[in-house]
C-alpha positions as CSV (number, residue, x, y, z in Angstrom):
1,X,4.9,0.9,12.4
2,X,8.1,2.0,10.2
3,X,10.1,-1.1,11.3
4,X,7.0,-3.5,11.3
5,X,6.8,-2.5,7.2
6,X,10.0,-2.9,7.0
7,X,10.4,-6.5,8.2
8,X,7.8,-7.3,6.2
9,X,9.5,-6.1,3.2
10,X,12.4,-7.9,3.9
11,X,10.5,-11.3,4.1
12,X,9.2,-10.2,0.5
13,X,12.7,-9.6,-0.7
14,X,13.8,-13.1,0.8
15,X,11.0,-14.8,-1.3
16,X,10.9,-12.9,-4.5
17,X,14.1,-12.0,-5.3
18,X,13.8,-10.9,-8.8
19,X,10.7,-8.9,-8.3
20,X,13.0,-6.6,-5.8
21,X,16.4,-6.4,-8.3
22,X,14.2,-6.7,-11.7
23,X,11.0,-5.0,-11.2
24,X,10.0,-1.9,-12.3
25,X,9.4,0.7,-10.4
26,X,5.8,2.4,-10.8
27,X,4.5,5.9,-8.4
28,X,1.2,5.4,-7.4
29,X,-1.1,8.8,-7.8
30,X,-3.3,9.3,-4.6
31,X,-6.1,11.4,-4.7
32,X,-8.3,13.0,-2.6
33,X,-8.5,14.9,0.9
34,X,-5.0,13.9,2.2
35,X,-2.9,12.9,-0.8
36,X,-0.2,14.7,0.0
37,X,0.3,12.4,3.2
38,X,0.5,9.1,1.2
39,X,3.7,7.4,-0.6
40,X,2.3,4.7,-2.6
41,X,4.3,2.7,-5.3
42,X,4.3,-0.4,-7.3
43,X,7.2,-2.9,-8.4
44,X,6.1,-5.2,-11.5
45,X,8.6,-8.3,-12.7
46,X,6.2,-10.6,-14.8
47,X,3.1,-11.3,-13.2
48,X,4.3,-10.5,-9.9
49,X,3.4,-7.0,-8.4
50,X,4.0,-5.8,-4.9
51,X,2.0,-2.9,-4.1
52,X,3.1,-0.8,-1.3
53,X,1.2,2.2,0.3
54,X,2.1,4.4,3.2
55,X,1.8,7.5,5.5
56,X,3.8,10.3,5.3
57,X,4.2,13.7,7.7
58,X,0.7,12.7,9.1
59,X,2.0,12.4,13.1
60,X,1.1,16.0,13.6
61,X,-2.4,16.0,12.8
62,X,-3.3,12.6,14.4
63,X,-1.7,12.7,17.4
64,X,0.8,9.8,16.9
65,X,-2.7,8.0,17.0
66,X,-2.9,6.8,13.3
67,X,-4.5,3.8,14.0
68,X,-7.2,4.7,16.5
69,X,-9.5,6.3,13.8
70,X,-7.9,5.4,10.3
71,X,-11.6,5.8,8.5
72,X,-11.9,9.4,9.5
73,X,-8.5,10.5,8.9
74,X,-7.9,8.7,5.8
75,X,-12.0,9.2,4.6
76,X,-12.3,10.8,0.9
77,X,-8.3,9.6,0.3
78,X,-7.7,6.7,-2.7
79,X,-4.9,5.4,-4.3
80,X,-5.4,5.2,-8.3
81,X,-4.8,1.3,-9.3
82,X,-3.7,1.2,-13.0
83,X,-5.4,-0.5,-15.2
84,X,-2.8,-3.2,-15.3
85,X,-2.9,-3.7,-11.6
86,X,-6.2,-3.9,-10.9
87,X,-9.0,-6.9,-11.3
88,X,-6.3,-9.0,-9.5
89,X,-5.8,-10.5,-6.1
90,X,-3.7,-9.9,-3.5
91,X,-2.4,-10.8,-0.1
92,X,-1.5,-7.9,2.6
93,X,1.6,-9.3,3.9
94,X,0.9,-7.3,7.0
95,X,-2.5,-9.3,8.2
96,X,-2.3,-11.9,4.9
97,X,-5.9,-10.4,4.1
98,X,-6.9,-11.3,0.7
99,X,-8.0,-8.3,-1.5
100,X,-9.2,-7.7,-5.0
101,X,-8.2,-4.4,-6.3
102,X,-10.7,-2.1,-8.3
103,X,-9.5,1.1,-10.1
104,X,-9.8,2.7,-6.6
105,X,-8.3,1.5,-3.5
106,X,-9.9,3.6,-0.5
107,X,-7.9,3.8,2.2
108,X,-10.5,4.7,4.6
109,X,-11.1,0.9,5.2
110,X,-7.3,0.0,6.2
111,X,-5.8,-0.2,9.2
112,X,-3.7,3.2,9.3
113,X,-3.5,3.7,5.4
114,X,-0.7,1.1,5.5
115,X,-0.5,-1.6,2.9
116,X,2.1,-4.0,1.4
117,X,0.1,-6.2,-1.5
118,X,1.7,-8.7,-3.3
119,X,0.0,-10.9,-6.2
120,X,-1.4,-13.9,-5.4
């Protein structure tokens, strides 16, 4: 999973250049039963955003099996969308799934609590 993120990080970088060197850099707060296992940041340059969301230390409780029942493990667990972030739509990069973000993002309904947003 780590090197499929990554690739599709890289693309990102390829196409939006100034997001990556200019942007800032915003830590998302999660909340919720397993908050400690998430990373989830934002980078902002303009009106672009890139939202990225993550796992962290969770291979011991699951298995290795993140993916087999995300909405269990991840159930009760959000990401806090500030208010600049949210009302707006974005495109996972990892499925190009179109999403529009309230001031929670539940991460009960994605596949392995991974996500990499960018503004559409």
């Amino acid at each position: 999973m780590n090197q499929y993120v990554t690739a599709a990080l890289l693309r990102l970088r390829q196409q939006n250049h100034d997001l990556f060197r200019f942007g800032e850099y915003l830590p998302l707060r999660a909340v919720g039963k397993r908050a400690d296992k998430i990373i989830a940041y934002a980078r902002i340059n303009h009106d672009d955003v890139l939202i990225v969301v993550a796992p962290r230390l969770v291979f011991a409780e699951c298995d290795g099996l993140l993916s087999q029942s995300h909405a269990g493990f991840w159930a009760e667990t959000e990401i806090i969308i500030p208010g600049q972030l949210n009302q707006r739509r974005y495109r996972n990069a990892l499925n190009q799934e179109m999403l529009t973000l309230e001031e929670r993002l539940s991460l009960a309904s994605h596949q392995g609590g991974v996500l990499v947003l960018m503004s559409d």
